[in-house]
C-alpha positions, 0 to 999 in steps of 0.5 A: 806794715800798717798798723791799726789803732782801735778806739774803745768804740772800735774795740767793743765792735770788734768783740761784738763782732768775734762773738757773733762769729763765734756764735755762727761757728757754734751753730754751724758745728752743731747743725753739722753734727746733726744725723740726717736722718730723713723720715719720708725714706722709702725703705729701710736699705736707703735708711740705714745708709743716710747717717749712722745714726739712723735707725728703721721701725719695722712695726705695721703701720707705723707713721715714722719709719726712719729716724734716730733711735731714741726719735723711733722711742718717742714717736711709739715705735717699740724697742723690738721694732726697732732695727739699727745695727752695729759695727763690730769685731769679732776673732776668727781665729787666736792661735797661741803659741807654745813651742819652745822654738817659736821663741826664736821667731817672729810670731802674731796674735790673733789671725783671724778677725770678722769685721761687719762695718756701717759705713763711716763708724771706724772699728779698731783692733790691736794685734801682737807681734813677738820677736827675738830680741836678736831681731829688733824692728826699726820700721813697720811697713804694711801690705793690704790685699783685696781691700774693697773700695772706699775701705781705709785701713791704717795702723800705728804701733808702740813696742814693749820689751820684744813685743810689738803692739799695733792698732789696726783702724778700719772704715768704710766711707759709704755703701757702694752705689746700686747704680755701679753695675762694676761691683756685683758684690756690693756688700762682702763679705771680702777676705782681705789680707794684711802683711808687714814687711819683714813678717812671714805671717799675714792677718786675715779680715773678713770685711762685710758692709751693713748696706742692707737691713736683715728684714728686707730678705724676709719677706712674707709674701701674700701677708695678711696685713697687705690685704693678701694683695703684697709682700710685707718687709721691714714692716711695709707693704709692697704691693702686687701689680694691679694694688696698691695703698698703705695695705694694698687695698685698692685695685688699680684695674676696677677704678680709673687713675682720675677716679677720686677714691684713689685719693682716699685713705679709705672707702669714707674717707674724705679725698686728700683729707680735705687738705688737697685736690686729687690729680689723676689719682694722686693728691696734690696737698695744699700750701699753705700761707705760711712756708714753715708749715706743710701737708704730708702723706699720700692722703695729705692726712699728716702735718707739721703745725697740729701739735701741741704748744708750751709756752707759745712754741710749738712743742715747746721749742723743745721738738718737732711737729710730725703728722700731728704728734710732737717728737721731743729732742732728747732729754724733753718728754710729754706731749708738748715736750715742756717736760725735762727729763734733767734731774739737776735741780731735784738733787738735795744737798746730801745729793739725794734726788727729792731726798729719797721722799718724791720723785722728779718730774719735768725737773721739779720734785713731786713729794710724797705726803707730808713733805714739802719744799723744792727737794722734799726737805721739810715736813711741818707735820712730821713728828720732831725727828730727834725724837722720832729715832731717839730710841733705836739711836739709843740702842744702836749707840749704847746698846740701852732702852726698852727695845735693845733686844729688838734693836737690830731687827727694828733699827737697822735703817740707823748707821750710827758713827761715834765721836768723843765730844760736840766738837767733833759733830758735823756741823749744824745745816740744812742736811744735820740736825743737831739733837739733845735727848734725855735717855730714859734709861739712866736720866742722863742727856745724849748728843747726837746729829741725824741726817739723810743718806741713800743707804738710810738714816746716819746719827752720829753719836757723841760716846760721852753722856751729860749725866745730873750731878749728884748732891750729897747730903 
């Protein structure tokens, strides 16, 4: 066995070095979990199938086609536009059992079940099994049927009383390859049967695989918006033989492929942009000196350095520069992304944001006027407090002044709590303020403390009034 003795020097290498290797794994994990989505994918089939979160806009005209949802929301894409679908259960078929026979054999619920799976989102559901209780089961031995390739099926199981509760966990790993001539049934539905040792009954799924967007089938041929030269799907243009551009603008047969005007986005558009050459039709972008920024586009016309910089980065540090336009990460807005969207430090102590006096943006307060102050907490020019609620707490508490008729109508903003002595007020800080007013009623002082809540104001009360002695004479 060797045995190493480390020297203080070593040891804090030795820390320096772990924490760099944690520091790498941290990173590592988080860039893992990172979506893939890719924003140059060419439809939405090919989208949807990158990462499962990876969302497709369908609105005409839209620059950025594939990405996060909450990327598509930031980049302008409506919320109607927007097609991401879900993994999901729903039951087929539940049969109950009434028969007073049944009791004496096995019987389980539901039967039915359709699954609509996006591959590599596991989707789970239970199932029940009642048994006799002359016919205890030691071991739950599954049997699948038909089960498509690349779908993983796995249960676990937990008895109560005579009855047997078992998980059923489904995924699918990917979406089966165009290429895999083998599988003309690329996406289901498949009727897979699942059957346990022992059991008579078998549960039936049908397994259907989100592989294709719905939009790609409705096609609207001739589309107006693909100059009548195309088929508009999920959005885009897909054009006819003989056209061809964003909308199908250009005819291929009445200019050459070396002709330059097949390199313009429109008929005075300059060529590539003025940010490429035009190569047999096509624009070849420029490179630029720095290998971080790029020209993108068929015309080049976008790019991922035009975008507006906050604190000397690049949107901020907080986003990414896509043709021209920051793409914040989430909780970052604005059109540098320097604006954060966490509320954090706009919460007051009674843990109100901005004291329910201003509203919290890029995490700072902005407050109405005449508050001031980091939450809204101040108001130099406000009417003393205590003396601006000292009659409806009055009437609340003591059912006392001028208003008591009105009092409820007036000053039903003010919940008043009674205590017996100042001992029992909450202690005096920045959410209380302790007060001291004379009732105009009786002459007689009365304590109370006032502070802040969601609901409205709160005063509590103390029951007994400190009242002038009387001199007898």
């Amino acid at each position: 066995m060797n045995i190493i003795l480390m020297f203080p020097s070593d040891c804090r290498m030795a820390v320096k070095l772990a924490c760099v290797c944690l520091l790498l794994v941290l990173f590592c994990l988080s860039w893992a979990k990172e979506p893939t989505c890719v924003t140059s994918a060419s439809s939405c089939d090919e989208c949807i199938q990158l990462d499962p979160e990876c969302a497709w806009c369908t609105a005409p005209g839209a620059n950025i086609r594939c990405h996060t949802v909450n990327g598509l929301r930031r980049a302008g894409c409506g919320k109607s536009y927007i097609y991401n679908p879900n993994s999901r259960v729903e039951v087929v078929k539940n049969d109950s059992s009434t028969d007073p026979a049944d009791a004496k054999t096995l019987f389980l619920q539901p039967q039915e079940f359709s699954l609509h799976l996006r591959p590599r989102v596991s989707q789970s559901f239970p199932l029940t099994i009642s048994m006799p209780t002359d016919q205890p089961i030691t071991e739950l031995t599954m049997n699948t049927s038909n089960v498509p390739a690349g779908v993983d099926i796995t249960i676990s199981s937990t008895m109560k009383g005579n009855r047997l509760l078992v998980q059923v966990n489904v995924e699918a790993a990917q979406c089966p390859r165009t290429s895999d001539s083998s599988n003309q049934n690329r996406t289901g539905p498949w009727s897979v049967y699942i059957t346990f040792k022992g059991f008579p009954q078998s549960v039936k799924l049908e397994i259907t695989l989100l592989c294709q967007c719905n939009c790609t089938g409705n096609r609207e041929e001739n589309s107006a918006g693909c100059s009548s030269h195309g088929a508009l799907a999920c959005g885009q243009c897909e054009c006819y033989e003989h056209y061809d551009g964003q909308r199908c603008q250009m005819d291929t047969d009445s200019l050459l492929s070396r002709d330059d005007r097949f390199c313009r986005s429109d008929s005075n558009a300059p060529v590539c942009s003025d940010r490429g050459r035009c190569v047999e039709g096509f624009c070849h972008c420029d490179i630029r000196e720095n290998p971080k920024e790029r020209y993108s586009g068929r015309f080049c016309e976008c790019d991922n350095f035009n975008c507006f910089y906050s604190n000397g980065r690049l949107c901020g540090g907080n986003g990414k520069c896509m043709c021209g336009r920051c793409i914040c990460d989430d909780d970052w807005t604005g059109e540098d992304c320097s604006c954060s969207m966490e509320t954090d430090s706009c919460l007051a102590k009674n843990q109100i944001l901005c004291n329910g006096r201003g509203m919290c943006q890029c995490g700072r307060c902005k407050c109405e006027m005449p508050y001031v102050g980091p939450t809204c907490e101040n108001c130099p020019l406000c009417e003393n407090r205590c003396q601006e609620h000292t009659v409806c707490v009055e009437c609340r508490a003591f059912g006392t002044e001028t208003m008591k008729n009105r009092c409820d109508r007036e000053c039903g903003y003010l919940t008043v709590t009674m205590v017996e002595t100042k001992d029992d007020l909450p202690q005096r800080g920045d959410t209380n303020q302790f007060c001291k007013m004379r009732s105009r009623h009786d002459d007689c002082f009365f304590f109370y403390t006032l502070s802040s809540m969601a609901s409205g104001e709160q005063a509590t009360v103390v029951r007994a009034k400190q009242c002038p002695r009387v001199v007898q004479k």
